[in-house]
ROGUZA-765034 format. One record per atom (N, C-alpha, C, O, CB): x negated, y, z. Coordinates in steps of 0.1 Angstrom, whole numbers, plus 5000, padded with zeros to 4 digits. Glycine has a CB too. Layout:
N
XYZ ...
//
This chain:
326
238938647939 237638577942 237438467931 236338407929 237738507955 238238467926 238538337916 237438347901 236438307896 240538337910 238738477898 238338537889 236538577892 235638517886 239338647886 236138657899 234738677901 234138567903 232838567901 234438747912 234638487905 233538367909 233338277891 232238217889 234438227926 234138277884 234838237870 233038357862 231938317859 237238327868 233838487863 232938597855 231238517858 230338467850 233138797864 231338527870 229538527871 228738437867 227538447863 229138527883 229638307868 229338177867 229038147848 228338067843 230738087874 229738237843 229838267829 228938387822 229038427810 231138297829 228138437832 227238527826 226238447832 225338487825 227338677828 225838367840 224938277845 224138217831 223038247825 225838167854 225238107829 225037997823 225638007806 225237947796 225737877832 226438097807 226538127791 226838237783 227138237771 227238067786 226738337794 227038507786 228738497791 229438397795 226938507761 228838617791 230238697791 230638767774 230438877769 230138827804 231238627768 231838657756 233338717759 233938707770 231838527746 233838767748 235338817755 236438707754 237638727758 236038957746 236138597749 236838477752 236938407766 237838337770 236338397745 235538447773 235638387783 236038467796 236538417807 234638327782 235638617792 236538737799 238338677802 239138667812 236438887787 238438667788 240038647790 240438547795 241338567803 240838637780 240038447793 240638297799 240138307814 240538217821 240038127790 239438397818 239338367835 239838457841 240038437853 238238357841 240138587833 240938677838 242738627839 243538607848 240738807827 242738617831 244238547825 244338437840 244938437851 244138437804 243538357835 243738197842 243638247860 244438177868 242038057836 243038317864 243238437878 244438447879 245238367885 242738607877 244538557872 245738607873 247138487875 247938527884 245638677860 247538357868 248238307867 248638237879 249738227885 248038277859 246638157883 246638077894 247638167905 248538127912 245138047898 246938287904 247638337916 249138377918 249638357929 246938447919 250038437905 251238407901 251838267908 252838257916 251238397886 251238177904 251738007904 251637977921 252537987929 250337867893 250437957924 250337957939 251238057949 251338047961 248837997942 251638137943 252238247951 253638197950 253938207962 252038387946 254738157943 255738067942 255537957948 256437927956 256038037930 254537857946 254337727955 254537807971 255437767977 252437647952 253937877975 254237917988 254937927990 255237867999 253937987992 256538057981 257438087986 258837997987 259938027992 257538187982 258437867979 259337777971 259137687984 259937627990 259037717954 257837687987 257737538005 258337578016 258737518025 256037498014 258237748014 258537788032 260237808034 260937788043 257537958039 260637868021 262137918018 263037758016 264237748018 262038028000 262237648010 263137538011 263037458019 263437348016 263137468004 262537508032 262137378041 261137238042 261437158051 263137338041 260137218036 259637118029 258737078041 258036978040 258937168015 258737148054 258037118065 259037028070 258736918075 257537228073 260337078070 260936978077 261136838073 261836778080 262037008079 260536778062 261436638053 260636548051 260836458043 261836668037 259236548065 258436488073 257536448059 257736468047 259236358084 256436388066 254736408061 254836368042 254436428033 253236248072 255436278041 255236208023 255836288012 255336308001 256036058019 257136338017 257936398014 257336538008 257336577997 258836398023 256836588021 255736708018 254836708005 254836767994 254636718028 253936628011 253136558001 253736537988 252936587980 252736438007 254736487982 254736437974 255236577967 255036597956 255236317973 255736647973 256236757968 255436887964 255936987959 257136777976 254036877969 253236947971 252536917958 252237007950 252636947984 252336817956 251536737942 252436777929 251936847919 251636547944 253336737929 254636787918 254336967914 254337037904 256836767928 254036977927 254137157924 253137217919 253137297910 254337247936 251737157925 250537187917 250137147904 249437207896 249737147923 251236987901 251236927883 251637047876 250837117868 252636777877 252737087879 253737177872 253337317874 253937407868 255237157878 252537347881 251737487886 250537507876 250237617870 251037477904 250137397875 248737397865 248837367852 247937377843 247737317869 250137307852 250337347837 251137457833 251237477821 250937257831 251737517839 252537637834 251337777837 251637887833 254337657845 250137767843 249137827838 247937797828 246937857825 248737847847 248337677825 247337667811 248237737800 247837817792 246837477806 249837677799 250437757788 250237887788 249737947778 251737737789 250737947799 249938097801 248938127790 249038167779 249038097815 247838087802 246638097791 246738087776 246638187768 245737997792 246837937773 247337957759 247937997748 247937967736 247337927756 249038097760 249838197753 249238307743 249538357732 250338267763 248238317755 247738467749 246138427744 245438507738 247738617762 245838337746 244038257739 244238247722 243638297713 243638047747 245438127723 245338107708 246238197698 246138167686 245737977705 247038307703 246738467688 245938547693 245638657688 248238587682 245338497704 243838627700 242738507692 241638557689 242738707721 242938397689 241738347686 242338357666 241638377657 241438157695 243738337666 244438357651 244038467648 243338477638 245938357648 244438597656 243938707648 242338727650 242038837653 244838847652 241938687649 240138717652 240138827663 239338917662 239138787637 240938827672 240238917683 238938847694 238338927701 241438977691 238838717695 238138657703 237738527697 238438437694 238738667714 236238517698 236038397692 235638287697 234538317702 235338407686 235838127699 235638057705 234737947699 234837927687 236638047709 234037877706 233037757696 234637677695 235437657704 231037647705 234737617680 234837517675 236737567669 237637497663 234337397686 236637707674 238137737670 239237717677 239237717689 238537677661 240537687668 241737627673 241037517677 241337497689 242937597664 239937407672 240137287676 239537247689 239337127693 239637227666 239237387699 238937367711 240337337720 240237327732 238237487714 241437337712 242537247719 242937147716 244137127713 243637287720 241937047715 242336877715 242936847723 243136907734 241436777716 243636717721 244336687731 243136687744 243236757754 245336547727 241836597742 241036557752 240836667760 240936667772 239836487748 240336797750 239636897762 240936977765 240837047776 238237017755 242136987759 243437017767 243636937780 243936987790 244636987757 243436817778 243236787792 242336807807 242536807820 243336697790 241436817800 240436847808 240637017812 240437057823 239036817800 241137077803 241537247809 242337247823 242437327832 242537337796 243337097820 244437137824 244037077841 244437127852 245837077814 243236947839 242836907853 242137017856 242537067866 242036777855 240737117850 240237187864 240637277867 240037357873 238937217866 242337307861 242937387865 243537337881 243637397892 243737417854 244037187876 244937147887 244137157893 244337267898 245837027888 242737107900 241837117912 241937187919 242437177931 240737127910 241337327911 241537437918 242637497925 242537567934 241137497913 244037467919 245037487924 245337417937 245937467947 245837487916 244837267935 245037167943 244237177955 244237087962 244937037937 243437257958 242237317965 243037387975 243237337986 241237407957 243537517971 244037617972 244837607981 244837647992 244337657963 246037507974 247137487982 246937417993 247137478004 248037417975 246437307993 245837268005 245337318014 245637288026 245237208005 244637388013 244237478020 245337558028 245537568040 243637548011 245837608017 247237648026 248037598032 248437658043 248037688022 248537478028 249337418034 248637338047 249337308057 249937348024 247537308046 246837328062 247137428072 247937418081 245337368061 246437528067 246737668076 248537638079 248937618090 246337838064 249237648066 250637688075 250837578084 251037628095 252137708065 250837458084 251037298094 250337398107 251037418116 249837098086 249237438108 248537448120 249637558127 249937558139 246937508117 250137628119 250937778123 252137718131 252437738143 251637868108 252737628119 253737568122 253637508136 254337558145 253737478112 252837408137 252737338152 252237418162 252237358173 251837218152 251837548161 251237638169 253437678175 254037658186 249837788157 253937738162 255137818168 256037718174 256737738184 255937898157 255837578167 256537468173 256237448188 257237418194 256237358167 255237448194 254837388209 255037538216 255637548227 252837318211 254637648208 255537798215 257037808220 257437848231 255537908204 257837728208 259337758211 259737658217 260937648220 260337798200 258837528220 259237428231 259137488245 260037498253 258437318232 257337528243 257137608259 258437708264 259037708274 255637718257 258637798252 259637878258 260837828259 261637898265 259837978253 261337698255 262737688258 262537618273 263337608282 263737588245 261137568274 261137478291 260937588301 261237578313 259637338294 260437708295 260237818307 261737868307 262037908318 259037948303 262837878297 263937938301 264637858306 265537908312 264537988292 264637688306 265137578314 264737608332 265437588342 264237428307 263737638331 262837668343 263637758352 264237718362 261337738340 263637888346 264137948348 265637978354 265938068363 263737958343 266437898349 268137898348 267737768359 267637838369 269237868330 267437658362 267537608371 267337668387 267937658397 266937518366 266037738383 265837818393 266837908402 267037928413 265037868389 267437958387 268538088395 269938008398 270838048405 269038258382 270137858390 271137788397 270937728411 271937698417 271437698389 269837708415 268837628423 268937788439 268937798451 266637588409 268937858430 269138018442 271038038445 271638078455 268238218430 271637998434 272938008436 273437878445 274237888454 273638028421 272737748442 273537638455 272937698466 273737698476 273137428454 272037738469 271337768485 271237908485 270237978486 269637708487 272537958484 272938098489 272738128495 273138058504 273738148490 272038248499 271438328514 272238338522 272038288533 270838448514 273438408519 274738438525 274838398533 274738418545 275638418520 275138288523 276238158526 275238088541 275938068551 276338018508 274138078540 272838008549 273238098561 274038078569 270938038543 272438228559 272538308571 273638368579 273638408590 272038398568 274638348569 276338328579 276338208587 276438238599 278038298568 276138068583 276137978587 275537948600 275937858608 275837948579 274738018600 273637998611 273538118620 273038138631 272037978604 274138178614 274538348625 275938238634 276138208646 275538558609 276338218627 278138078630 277538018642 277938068652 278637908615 276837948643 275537838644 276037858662 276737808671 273537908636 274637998657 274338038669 275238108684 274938108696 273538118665 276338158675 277238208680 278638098685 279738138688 277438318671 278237938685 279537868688 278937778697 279737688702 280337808676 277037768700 276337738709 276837698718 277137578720 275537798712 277337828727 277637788740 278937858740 279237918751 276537818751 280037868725 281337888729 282137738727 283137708733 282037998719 281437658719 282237558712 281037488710 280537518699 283337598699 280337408717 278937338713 279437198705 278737178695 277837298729 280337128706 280937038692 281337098685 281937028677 282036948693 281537218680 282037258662 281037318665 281737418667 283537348653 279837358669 278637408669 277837288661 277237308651 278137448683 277837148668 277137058664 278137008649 277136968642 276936948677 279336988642 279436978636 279337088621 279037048610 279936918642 279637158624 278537268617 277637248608 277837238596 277837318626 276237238617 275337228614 274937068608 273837048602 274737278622 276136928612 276236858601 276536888589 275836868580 276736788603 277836938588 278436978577 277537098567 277737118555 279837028581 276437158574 275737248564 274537178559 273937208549 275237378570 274137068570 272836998566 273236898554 272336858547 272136908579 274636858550 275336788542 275436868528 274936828518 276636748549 275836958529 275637068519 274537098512 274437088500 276037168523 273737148517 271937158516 271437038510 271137048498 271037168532 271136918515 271036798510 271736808498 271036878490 271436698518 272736768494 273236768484 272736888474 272436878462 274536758486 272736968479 271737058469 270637028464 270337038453 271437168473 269736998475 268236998469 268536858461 268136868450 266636988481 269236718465 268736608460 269236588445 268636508438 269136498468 270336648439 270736658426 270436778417 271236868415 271836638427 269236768411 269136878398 268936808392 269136688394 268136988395 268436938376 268336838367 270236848358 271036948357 267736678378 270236728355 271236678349 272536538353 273336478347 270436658339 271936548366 272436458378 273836498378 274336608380 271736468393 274336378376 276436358374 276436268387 275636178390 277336218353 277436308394 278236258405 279536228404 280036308396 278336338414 280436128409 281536108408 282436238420 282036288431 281635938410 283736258412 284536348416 284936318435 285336368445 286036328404 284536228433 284836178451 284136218460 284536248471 284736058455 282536208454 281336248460 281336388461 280936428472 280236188455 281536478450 281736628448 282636658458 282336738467 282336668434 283836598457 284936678466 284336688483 284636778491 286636578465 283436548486 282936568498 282136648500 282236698511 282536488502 281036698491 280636838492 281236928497 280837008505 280436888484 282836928489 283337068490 283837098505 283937198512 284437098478 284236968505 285036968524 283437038529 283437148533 285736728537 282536998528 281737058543 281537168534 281637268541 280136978551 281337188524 281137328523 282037448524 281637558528 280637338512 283337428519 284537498528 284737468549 285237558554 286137428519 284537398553 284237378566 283237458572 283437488583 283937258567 281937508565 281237578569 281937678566 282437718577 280037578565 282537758554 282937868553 283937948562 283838068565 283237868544 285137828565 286437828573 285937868585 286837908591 287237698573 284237868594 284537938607 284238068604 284638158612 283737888618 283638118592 283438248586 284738328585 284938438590 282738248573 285738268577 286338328570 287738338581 288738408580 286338258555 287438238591 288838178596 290338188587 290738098579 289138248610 290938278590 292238258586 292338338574 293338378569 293138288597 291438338572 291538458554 291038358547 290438398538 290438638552 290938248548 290238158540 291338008539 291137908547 288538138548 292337998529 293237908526 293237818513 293337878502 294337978526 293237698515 292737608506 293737518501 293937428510 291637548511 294537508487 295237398481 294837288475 294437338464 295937428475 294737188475 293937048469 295136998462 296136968468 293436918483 295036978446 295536868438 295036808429 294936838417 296336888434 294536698437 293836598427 294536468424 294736398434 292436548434 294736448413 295136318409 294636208412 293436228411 295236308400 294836088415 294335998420 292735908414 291735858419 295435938420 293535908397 292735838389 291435958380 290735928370 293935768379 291436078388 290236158390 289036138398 288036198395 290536258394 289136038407 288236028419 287135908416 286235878425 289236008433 287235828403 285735808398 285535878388 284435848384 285235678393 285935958382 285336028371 284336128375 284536198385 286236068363 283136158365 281936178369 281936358362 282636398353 280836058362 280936438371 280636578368 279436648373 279236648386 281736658372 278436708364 277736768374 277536768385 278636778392 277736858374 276436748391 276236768406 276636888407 276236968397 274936728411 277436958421 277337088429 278237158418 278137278419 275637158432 279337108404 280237158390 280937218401 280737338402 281137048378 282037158412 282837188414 282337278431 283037378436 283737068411 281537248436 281137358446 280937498439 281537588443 279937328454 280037498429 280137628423 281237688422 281337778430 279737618411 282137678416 283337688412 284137758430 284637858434 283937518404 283837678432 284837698447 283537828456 284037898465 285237468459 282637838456 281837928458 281738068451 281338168457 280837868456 282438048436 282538168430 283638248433 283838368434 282338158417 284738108436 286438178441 286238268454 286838368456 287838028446 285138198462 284938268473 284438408475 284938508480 284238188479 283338388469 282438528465 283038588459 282638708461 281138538457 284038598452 284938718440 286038738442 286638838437 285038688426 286638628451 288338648456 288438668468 288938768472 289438548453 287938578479 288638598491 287338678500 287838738510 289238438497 286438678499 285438788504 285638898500 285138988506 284038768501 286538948488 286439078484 288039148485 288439258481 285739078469 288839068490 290039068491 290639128506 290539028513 290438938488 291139218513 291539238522 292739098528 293639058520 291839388519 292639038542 293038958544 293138818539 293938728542 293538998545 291938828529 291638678522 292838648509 293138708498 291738528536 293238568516 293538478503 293638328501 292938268510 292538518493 294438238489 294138118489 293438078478 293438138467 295138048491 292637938480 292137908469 292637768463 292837678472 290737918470 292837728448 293737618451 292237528440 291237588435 295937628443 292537408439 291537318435 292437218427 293337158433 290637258446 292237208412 293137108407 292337018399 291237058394 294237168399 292736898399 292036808390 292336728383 292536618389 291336768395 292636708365 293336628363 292436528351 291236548348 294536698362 293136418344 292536358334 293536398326 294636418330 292236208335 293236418312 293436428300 292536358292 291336388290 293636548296 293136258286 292636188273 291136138282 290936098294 292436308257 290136158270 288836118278 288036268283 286836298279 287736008267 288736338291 288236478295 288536498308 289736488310 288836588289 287636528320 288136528334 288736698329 288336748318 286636508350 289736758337 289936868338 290036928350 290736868359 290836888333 289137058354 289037128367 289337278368 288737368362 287637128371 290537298376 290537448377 290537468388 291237398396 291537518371 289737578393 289937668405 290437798405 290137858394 288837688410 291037848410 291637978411 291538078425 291438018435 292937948410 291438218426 291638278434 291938378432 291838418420 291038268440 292638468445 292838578441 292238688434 291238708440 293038608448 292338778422 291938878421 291938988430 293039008436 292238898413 290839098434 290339228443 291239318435 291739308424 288439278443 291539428447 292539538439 291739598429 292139608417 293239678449 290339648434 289139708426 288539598418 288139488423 287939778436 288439628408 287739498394 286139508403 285839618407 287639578370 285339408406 284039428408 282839448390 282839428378 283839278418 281939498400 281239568382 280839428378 280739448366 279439708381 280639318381 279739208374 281339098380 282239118388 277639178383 281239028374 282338958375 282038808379 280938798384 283038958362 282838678380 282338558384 281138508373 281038538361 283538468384 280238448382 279138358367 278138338376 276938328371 278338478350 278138328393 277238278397 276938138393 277638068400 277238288407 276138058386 275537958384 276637918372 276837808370 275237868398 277338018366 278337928357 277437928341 278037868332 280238008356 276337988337 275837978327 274837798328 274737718318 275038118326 274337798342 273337708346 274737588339 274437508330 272537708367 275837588344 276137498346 276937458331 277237348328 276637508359 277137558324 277637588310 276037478302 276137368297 277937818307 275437508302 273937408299 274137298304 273837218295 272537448304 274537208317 274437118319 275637018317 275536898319 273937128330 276937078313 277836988305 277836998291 278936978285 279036998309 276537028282 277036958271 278037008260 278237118255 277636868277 278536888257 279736928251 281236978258 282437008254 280036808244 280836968268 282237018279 282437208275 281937268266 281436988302 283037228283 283537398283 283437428297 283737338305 285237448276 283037548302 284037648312 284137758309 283437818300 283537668326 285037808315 286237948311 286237988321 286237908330 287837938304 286438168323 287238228329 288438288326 288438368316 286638278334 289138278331 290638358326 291638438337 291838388348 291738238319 292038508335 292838558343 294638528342 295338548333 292538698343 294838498352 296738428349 297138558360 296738568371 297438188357 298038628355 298738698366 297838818372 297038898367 299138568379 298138798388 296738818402 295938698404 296038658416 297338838419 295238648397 294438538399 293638518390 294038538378 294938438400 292338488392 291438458383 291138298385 291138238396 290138548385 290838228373 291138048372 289638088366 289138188361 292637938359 289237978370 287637898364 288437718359 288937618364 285837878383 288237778345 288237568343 287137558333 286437628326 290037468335 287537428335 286037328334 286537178329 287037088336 285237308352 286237168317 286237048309 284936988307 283937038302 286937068296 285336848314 284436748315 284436618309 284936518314 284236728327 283836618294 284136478287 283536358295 282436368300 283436468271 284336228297 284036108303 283436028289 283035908289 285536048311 
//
């Protein structure tokens, strides 16, 4: 477009000599060479990231140095076509003074400085377009994983056993009927009131876990065996809300629900350095199940951070631990 817009403007107002053929052909040609490196040199080096002046100033440097390495161009090939008489120009070589050398060389930079801008408009817009995209999507995949952690504390199961329990200790046992349904309304609560990124102390967790093993224990009765070692100077230190019910929910779902005659589950907790340490364990099933433990352990793998959890297998047992920096 350049070039055409160059030609016409030049048969307009002063003929299409072959001097001026060339220097707008050429000088086309170059701009677009030059501009075409300015592009690949901003997006390949990062120049969006190194915030607004930085840009800027770098954008300017590139068009100085862009518009002059297309005037040399040009006058690569202008002045021995003007030595050998292939093209003739008013006033000769001496149409490269320094003055009108400068002047070549600004309405070169203009136009380049046009150009770029231009572009570099357009890409900023692109830019902030893919930027508010890959926010949206990281809050829809936040959304999401809370959700399916948010479906893993309020297990259907786990609910409709509960309440099948419930109903059935009515009028066998109407006090562990009524405490029951404290101990599940305690559990539930504690589910809905901590998302998010909400840390509880290890004291408050473990009280979870009593009613939430308490609910399970009239399910499971005697197939359901529980070892507690917690160190003392564990019991303010802080972890995910619902870290360690998960954990003891997954031992359940993958070891002692799938285990003929249950099984035990042990719970350990210790301090190292500035790291709470949590392991749960339970039996391994004779038959490997096709999908393995990870209810809510990804959700929860996002919500510590710099922490870790692991599964591993020791022996007949599968361990979940869980490092929690203080």
């Amino acid at each position: 477009m350049y070039i055409a817009l160059s030609l016409l403007l030049g048969a307009l107002f002063g003929g299409l000599s072959p001097a001026m053929v060339l220097i707008s052909v050429s000088l086309g040609v170059y701009l677009w060479l030059v501009s075409g490196r300015i592009r690949v040199t901003a997006v390949r080096h990062g120049w969006w990231q190194r915030g607004g002046w930085a840009l800027v100033t770098r954008l300017i440097a590139a068009v100085a140095v862009g518009a002059t390495a297309a005037q040399l161009g040009v006058a690569a090939l202008l002045v021995p076509s003007i030595k050998l008489g292939w093209v003739q120009v008013d006033g000769g070589m001496s149409a490269y003074r320094p003055a009108a050398t400068l002047m070549y060389w600004l309405n070169t930079a203009v136009v380049l400085a046009l150009w770029t801008g231009i572009w570099a408009g357009a890409h900023s817009v692109r830019q902030a377009r893919q930027s508010e995209l890959a926010r949206l999507r990281a809050e829809a995949r936040h959304s999401l994983l809370e959700r399916d952690a948010l479906k893993a504390r309020l297990n259907p199961h786990f609910v409709f056993n509960a309440l099948n329990n419930v109903r059935a200790l009515i009028n066998e046992d109407p006090a562990r009927a009524r405490e029951l349904v404290t101990r599940l309304s305690n559990t539930l609560r504690h589910a809905l009131d901590h998302t998010g990124n909400a840390e509880v102390s290890v004291a408050r967790e473990l009280e979870v876990v009593d009613d939430y093993l308490a609910v399970e224990a009239v399910h499971y009765e005697d197939r359901l065996r529980v070892v507690r070692d917690v160190a003392p100077d564990t019991r303010e230190a802080t972890l995910p809300a619902m870290a360690l019910q998960l954990l003891v929910e997954n031992a359940i779902k993958h070891g002692i629900a799938v285990v003929p005659g249950g099984g035990e589950i042990t719970i350990e907790l210790r301090r190292e350095g500035e790291a709470l340490q949590v392991a749960v364990s339970n039996p391994l099933p004779l038959v490997p199940a096709a999908r393995g433990h990870g209810v809510g352990l990804a959700y929860l793998q996002a919500q510590l951070g710099a922490g870790t959890v692991e599964l591993q297998c020791s022996g007949e047992r599968m361990v979940a631990r869980l490092v929690v920096p203080q």
